[in-house]
N, C-alpha and C positions, 0 to 999 in steps of 0.2 A: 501455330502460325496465324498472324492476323489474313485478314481478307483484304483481298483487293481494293474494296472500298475505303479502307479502315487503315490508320497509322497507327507502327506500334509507341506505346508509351513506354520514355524513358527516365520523365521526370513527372512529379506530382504536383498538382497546384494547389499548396493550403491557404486557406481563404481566411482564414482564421475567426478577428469578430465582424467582421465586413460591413453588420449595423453599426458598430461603433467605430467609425472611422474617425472623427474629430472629434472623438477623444483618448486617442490614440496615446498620447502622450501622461494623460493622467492615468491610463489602464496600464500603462509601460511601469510608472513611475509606483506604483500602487502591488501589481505584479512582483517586480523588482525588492520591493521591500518585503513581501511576505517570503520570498524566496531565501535573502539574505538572513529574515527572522531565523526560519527552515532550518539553513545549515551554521547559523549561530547557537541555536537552540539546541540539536541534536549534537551540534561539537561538543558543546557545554556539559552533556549530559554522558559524553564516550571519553570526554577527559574527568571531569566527575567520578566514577564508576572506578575509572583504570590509576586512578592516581588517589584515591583512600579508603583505606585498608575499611572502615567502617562501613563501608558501602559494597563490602565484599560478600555476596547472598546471592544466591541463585537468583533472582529475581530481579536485579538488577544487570546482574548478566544479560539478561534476557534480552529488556529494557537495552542495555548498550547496541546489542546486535540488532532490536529493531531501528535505532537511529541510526544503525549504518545505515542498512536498508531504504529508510526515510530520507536519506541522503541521495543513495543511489536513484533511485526509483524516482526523484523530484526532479535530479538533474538530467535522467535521460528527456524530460520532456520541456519542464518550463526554459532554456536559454532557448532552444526551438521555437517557444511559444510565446517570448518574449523577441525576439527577432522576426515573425511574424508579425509582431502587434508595431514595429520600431517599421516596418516597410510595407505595412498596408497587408501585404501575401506573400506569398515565399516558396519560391522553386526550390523544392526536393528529388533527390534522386530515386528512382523504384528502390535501391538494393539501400540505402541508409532508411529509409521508408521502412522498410522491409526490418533491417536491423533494431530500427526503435522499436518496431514490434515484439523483435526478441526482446531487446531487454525489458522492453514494459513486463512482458509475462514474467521474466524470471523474478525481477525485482516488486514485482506486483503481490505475488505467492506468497515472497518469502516470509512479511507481516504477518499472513494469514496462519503460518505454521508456527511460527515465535508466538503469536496469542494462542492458540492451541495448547502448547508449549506452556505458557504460564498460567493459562487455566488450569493443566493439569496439577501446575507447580502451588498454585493456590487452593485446590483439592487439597492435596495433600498436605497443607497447614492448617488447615481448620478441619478435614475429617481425620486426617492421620497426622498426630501431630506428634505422636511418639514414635513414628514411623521416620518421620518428614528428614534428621541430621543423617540417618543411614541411607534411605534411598537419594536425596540430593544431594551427593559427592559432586566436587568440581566435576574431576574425567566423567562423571554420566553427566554433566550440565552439558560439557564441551562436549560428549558425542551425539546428546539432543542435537544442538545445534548443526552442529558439522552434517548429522544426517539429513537434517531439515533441507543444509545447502544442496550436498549431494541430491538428494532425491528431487528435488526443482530442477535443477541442472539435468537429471537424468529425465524428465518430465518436456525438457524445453528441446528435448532433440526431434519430437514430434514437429517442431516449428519449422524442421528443415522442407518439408510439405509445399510452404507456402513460398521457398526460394525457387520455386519451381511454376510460378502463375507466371501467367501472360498478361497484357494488359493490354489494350488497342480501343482505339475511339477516345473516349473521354476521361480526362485526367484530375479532375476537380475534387476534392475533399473539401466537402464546408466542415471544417472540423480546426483545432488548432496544433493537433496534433496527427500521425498514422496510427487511428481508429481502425481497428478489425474490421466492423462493419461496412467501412465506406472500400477495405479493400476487397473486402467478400464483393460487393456491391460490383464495384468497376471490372475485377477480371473477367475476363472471356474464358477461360479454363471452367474445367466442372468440380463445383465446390462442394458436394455431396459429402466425398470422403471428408473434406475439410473442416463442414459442419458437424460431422460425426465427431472428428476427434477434437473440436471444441466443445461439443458437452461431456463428449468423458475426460479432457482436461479440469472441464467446470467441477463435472461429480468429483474428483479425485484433491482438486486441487481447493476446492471452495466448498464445497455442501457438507462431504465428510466430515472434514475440520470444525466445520459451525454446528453438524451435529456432536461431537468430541466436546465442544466447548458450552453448549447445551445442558448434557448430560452432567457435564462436570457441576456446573451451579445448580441444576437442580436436584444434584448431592449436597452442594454447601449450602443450598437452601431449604431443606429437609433437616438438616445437621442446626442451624440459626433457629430453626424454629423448636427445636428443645430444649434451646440456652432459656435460662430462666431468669439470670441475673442482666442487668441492664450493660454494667460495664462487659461481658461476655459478646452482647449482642452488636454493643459499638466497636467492639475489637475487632469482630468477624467483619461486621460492611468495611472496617475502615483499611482490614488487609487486602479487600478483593475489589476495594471500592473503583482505585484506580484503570487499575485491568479492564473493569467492567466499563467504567463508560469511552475508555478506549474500542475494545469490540463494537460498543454500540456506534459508537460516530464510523468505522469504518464502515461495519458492517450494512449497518441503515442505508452509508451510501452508495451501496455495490448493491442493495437488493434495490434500492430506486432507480438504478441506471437501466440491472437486469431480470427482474422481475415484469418490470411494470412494459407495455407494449410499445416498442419503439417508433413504431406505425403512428401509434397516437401524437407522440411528443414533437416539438418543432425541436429544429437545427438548434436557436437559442439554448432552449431546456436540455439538451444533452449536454451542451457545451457545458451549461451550468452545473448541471450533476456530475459531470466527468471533474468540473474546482473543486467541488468539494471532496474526493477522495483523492485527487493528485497535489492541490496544493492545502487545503482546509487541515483535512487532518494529519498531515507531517507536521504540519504547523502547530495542532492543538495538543499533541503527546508530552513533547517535550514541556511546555504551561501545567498538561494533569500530572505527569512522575515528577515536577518541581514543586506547584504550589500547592499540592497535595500532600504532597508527603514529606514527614519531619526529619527522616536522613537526611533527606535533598537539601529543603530550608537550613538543617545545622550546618549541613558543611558547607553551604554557599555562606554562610553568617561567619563559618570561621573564617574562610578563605578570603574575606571581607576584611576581615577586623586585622587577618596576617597583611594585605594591601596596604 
């Protein structure tokens, strides 16, 4: 219960870019467009995938279920963040507040275990590649996956926790979207437990996985370095090439946001580091699995020439 001094809060004020208020319409319009890239680019790539039979590989599987993901995950936040930026600030409710939380997490994870997922699946093409047509059966690709959903889902009921904060006194998120941190920040409730079971969603949901995928290249880079022949060597970067600088753009932006000391960084700088892993890289995936790779370019060139 709030205190007598203290009103309770029922909606949230997000501030959004508040320095850049007059240019509100060019960050709209700017916004707006990488957004629609987003879910042109990622449709492109789950209609792709599911409609020729060539593209039929584990690995593109993968690749489709992370642009659903990319999908999801983009749209719980940016029409929020675009409506923010279209009205200056924007009254939110605690419990949809609350809700985008959830989904941020679910749909947050879910990248992180699909790259997992295909690092192990690119392990196993360049170290085990006699191994590779018997262990990556369809039904074990679909139960990867499937288990990946489950086990986020089963991971995200820990969130039920935070349907349970109070909030009273001040209601303000300099943020453009509902940030953890600014609702750890504002509740009145004792966050202790709360903190706790955000670094072992962290350990469980994030660190693990980055060590999995760690591990996994530097198998396939132990295995590269005894190729002797040139075309062996270009074959190996050029199977895992894409994967890899996929991990890296997420990942570099998730350790910039939560590694480095929040204390230190302004409102700006998080803002900034929180685009580059919400809207940056949904955005850059669908660019590396097309202009990267020559399934992608063939069948967009047929599908072209059939036009």
């Amino acid at each position: 219960m709030c205190d007598v001094n203290q009103t309770e809060v029922t909606e949230f004020l997000i501030l959004g870019f508040k320095g850049l208020y007059k240019y509100k319409f060019l960050l709209f319009i700017l916004f707006l467009f990488c957004y629609l890239m987003i879910l042109a680019g990622n449709l492109l790539i789950i209609v792709l995938v599911s409609t020729n039979h060539n593209l039929n590989t584990p690995m593109f599987y993968f690749v489709k279920h992370l642009a659903v993901a990319d999908i999801i995950s983009t749209t719980t936040i940016v029409p929020m963040m675009l409506n923010v930026i279209l009205y200056d600030m924007k009254e939110v409710p605690v419990r949809i507040c609350i809700f985008q939380l959830h989904m941020v997490f679910i749909f947050g994870f879910i990248p992180i275990f699909l790259l997992t997922i295909m690092s192990y699946d690119r392990y196993l093409a360049i170290c085990r590649p006699m191994r590779y047509n018997s262990i990556m059966q369809p039904h074990v690709c679909f139960k990867m996956v499937l288990g990946s959903w489950f086990f986020i889902f089963l991971l995200s009921f820990e969130m039920i926790f935070f349907w349970e904060l109070e909030f009273c006194g001040s209601n303000i998120i300099d943020h453009f979207f509902c940030d953890l941190g600014f609702l750890l920040e504002l509740t009145t409730s004792d966050t202790h437990f709360l903190t706790l079971v955000d670094y072992v969603l962290t350990i469980i949901g994030g660190v693990i996985p980055f060590a999995l995928i760690l591990i996994s290249y530097l198998s396939i880079f132990f295995i590269i370095m005894t190729l002797s022949s040139t075309s062996g060597l270009s074959k190996a970067f050029s199977t895992c090439g894409s994967h890899l600088t996929t991990v890296c753009i997420y990942y570099g932006t998730i350790l910039m946001i939560y590694m480095s000391p929040s204390n230190d960084r302004s409102s700006s700088t998080n803002k900034f580091l929180s685009l580059l892993y919400i809207v940056v890289s949904p955005m850059m995936n669908p660019i590396i699995y097309s202009l990267r790779n020559q399934e992608i370019r063939r069948t967009l060139q047929q599908m072209f020439r059939q036009c």
